[in-house]
N, C-alpha and C positions, 0 to 999 in steps of 0.2 A: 530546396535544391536536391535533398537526396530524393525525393520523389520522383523530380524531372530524370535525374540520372540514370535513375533504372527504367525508366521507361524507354530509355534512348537504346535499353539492350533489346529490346523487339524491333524485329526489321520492318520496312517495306509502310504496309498501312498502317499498319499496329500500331506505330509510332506516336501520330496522329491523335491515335485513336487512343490511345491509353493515356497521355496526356491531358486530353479533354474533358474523359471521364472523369480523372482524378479532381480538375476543374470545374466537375458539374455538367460539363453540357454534351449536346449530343457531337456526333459522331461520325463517320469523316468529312462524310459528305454535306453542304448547307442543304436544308428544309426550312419551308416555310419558318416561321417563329409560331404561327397558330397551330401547325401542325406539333411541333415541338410541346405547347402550351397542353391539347389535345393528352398527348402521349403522358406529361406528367401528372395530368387530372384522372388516368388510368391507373395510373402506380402512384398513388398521395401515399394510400397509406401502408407504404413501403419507407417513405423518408423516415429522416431526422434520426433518434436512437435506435430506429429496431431493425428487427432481421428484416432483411432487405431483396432487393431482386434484382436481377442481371435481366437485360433485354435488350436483343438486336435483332433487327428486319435488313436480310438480304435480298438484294434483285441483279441479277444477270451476273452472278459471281461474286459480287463486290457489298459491302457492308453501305449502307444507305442510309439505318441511325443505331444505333448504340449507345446504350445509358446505364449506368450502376443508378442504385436508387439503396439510403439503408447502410445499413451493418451487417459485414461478414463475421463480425466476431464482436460481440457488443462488451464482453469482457475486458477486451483490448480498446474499444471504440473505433475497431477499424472499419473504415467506409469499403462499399461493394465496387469495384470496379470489372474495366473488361476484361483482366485479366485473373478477375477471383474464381477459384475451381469452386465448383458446386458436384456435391456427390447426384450424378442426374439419373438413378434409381430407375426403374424399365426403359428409362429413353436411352440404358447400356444395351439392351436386347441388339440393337442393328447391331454394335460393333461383336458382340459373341456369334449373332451369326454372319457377320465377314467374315471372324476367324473362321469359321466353318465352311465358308464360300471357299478360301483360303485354299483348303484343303482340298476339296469336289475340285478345283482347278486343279490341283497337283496330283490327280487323281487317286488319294491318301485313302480316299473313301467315297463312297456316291449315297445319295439320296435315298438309296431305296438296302445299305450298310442292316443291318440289325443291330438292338442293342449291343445281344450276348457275341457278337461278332468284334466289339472293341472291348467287354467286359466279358470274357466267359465265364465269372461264377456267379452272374448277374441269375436271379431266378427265370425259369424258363420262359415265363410269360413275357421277358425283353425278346427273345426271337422273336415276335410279332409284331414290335416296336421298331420304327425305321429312322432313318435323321432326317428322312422329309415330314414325317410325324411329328418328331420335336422339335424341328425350326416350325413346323407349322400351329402348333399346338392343338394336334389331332391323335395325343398318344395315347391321351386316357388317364395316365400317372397320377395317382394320390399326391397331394397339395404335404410337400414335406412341412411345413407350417403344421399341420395335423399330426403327422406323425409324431414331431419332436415333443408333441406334448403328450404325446403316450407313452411315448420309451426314452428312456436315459441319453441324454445326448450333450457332447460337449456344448458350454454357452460363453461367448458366441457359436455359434454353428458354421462351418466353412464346407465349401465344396465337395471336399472330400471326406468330411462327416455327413453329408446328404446321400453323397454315394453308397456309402456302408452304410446308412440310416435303412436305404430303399433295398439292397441286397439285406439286410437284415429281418427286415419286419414286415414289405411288402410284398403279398403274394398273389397280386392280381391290379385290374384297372378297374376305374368307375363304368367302363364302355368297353364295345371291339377297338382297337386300336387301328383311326380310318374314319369310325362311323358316325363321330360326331368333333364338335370345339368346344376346346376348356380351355381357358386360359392356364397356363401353367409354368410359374416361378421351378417350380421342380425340374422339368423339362430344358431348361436355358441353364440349370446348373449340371444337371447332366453332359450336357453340350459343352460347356467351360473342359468338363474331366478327361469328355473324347478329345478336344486339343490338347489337352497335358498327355495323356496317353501316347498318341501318336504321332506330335512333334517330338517330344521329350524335354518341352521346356514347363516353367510354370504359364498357367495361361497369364498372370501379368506380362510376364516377359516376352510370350509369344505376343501379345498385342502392341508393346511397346515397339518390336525389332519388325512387325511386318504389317503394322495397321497406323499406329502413331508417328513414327519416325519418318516413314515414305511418306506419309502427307502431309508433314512441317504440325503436324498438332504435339510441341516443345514440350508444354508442361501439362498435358491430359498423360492420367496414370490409373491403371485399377488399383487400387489402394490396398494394400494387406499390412496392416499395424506391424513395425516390426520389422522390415523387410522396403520398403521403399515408403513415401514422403510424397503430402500433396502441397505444391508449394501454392501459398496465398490461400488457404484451405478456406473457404465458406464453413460456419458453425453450424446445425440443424438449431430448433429453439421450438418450444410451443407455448401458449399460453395457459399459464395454470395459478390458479389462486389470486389473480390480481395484477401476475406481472409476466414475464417472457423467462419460462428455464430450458436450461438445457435437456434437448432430447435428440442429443446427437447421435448417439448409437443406441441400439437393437440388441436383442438377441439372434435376427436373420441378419444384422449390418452387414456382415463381415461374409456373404458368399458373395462372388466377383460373375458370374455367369449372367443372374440375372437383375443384375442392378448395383455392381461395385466401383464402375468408373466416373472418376471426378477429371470435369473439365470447366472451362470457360467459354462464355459467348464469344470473346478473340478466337478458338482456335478452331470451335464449331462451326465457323465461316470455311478453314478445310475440308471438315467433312460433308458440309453444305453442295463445294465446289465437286467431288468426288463423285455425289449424285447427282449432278449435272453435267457430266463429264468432261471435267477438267481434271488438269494437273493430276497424276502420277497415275495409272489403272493397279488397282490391286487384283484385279481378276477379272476375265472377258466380258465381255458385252454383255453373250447373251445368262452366263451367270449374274452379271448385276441387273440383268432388268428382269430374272424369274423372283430377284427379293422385292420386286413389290407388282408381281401377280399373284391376283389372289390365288390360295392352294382349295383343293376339291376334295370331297369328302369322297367315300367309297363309293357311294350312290351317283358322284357326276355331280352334285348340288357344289356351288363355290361357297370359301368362307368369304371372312373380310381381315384376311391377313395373309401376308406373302411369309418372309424371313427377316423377322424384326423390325415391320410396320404395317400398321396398321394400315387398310386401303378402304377409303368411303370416299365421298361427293361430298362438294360444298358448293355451293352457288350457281351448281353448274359443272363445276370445276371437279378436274380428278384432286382428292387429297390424302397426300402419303405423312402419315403422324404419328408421334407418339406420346404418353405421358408418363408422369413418372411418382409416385408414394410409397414413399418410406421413414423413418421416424426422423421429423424435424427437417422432412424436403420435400417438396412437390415440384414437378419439370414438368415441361411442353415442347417438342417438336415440333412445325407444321411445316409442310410441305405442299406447295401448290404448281406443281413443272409447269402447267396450261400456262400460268400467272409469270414465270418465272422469278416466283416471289415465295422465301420462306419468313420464319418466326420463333426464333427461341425464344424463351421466359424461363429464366431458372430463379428459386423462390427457397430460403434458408430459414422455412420456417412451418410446423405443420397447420394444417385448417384450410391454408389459401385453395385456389384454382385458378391457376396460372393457365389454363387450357382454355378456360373463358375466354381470358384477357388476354392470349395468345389471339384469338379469333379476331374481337375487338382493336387489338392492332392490323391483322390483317386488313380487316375492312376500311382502317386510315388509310393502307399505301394499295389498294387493290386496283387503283384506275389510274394510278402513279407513270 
């Protein structure tokens, strides 16, 4: 009973839909039973005691199936449902660069900003660095992962120790900043510090009051130990010596820019609805449709990333994605507009590839 009660505090689908889960089965909507059957021959071995996975296929706004598979917390022996938060590790990139869309709308800053323009005691080589540079990951920036292991640095490491890490110790890029792509965690943490900077709030709080709240995503939260609480928290876990340990946090755990916010397949169907343009616009048009065109390098050549996704082909098909690795988590985004069909997979455990099995779902519901 106390299960059904709380589920009865989420409105509208959710309802449904969290219910079911907690029941085993799928989600809101009926599917086949062979399709059903299909879907849990994909995720076996997610059931029964181990860490577990969260999985939902959207089409035209609306949640089509939904399934917990597994253990969020095998300690506890609590089962996965649609409302367990999974820490979803680079598939945070869109929301750091919404906040930063956020801002290019309020005309806080533009694209073509410099570093040393939001940090001036930033070393001179940020004048050359721009925020279309590092939403795009075209800056150049030394992988603070390298640094921290060169020079002294608080562990965990946060945002604001990456900042002072790179004004401290680095005196240059790998590249012209422009000329080529890197992927770069550095880059999306910098980004977190320009919203703290010139909101004046912390970047949690700045996502909470203008990216989470205005789209109904309740209990999606960037997490900072200490200071705010992920409720129904997914455990990280890996396999080591014979059995499943804990490998929830990091020594990078704890920076929020690029890879700190924990959510749910429930509330991921908002941000799902936001790229399709529905319910509530955080920012114009044509700012949300340059985050998933691809960005150009200095030469005129295009990459295959806009502002916090990735942009390739599948089937044919335009597909806007992302993934996500971090200690004792692996995520998947997919996005297919053509299809009007997405695909989260979130996964509380290291080794998997949820990006696979992201795929392999799609292709169940793709002529749906």
């Amino acid at each position: 009973m106390d299960k059904l009660s709380r589920c009865f505090q989420i409105s509208g689908i959710f309802v449904l839909a969290a219910i079911l889960s907690n029941l085993g089965q799928a989600s809101p909507h009926q599917i086949p039973t062979e399709r059903e059957e299909q879907m849990d021959q994909l995720f076996d071995s997610y059931t029964g005691s181990r860490p577990g996975a969260a999985v939902a296929v959207f089409r035209g706004g609306e949640m089509v199936f939904a399934k917990g598979y597994g253990r969020r917390h095998l300690e506890q022996d609590e089962a996965v449902t649609l409302t367990s938060n999974f820490r979803l590790a680079s598939v945070s990139k869109a929301f750091t660069a919404m906040a930063v869309m956020i801002l290019l709308d309020r005309g806080l800053l533009s694209l073509e900003t410099p570093l040393t323009d939001v940090f001036p005691d930033y070393p001179s080589y940020g004048a050359r660095i721009t925020m279309g540079h590092l939403l795009g990951h075209t800056s150049g920036l030394y992988a603070f992962e390298d640094l921290m292991n060169r020079y002294p640095t608080p562990r965990p490491i946060k945002d604001a120790d990456v900042l002072q890490l790179m004004i401290d110790h680095s005196r240059s890029t790998y590249f012209t900043p422009g000329s080529s792509y890197r992927y770069s965690n550095t880059g999306y943490v910098l980004l977190a510090q320009v919203v703290e900077r010139l909101s004046g709030k912390r970047f949690s709080e700045f996502l909470e009051d203008e990216v989470f709240v205005p789209l109904g995503m309740s209990q999606t939260v960037a997490f900072e130990n200490g200071i705010n609480t992920v409720p129904e928290r997914a455990f990280g876990y890996a396999w080591q010596n014979g059995r499943y340990r804990d490998a929830d946090q990091s020594d990078t755990s704890s920076t929020l820019g690029d890879g700190g916010v924990y959510t749910s397949v429930s509330d991921m169907l908002h941000w799902d609805r936001l790229w399709r343009g529905d319910g509530p616009a955080l920012v114009s048009p044509e700012i949300l449709a340059a985050a998933t065109t691809p960005g150009r390098l200095n030469n005129g050549r295009q990459t295959s990333y806009g502002y916090g996704w990735s942009l390739g082909t599948y089937r044919g098909t335009t597909a806007v994605t992302h993934t996500g690795s971090t200690s004792g988590f692996r995520t998947a985004f997919q996005r297919y507009p053509e299809k009007d069909l997405s695909v989260v997979v979130l996964v509380n455990r290291a080794g998997a590839s949820p990006w696979n099995q992201a795929r392999q779902v799609a292709d169940l519901f793709w002529n749906d």
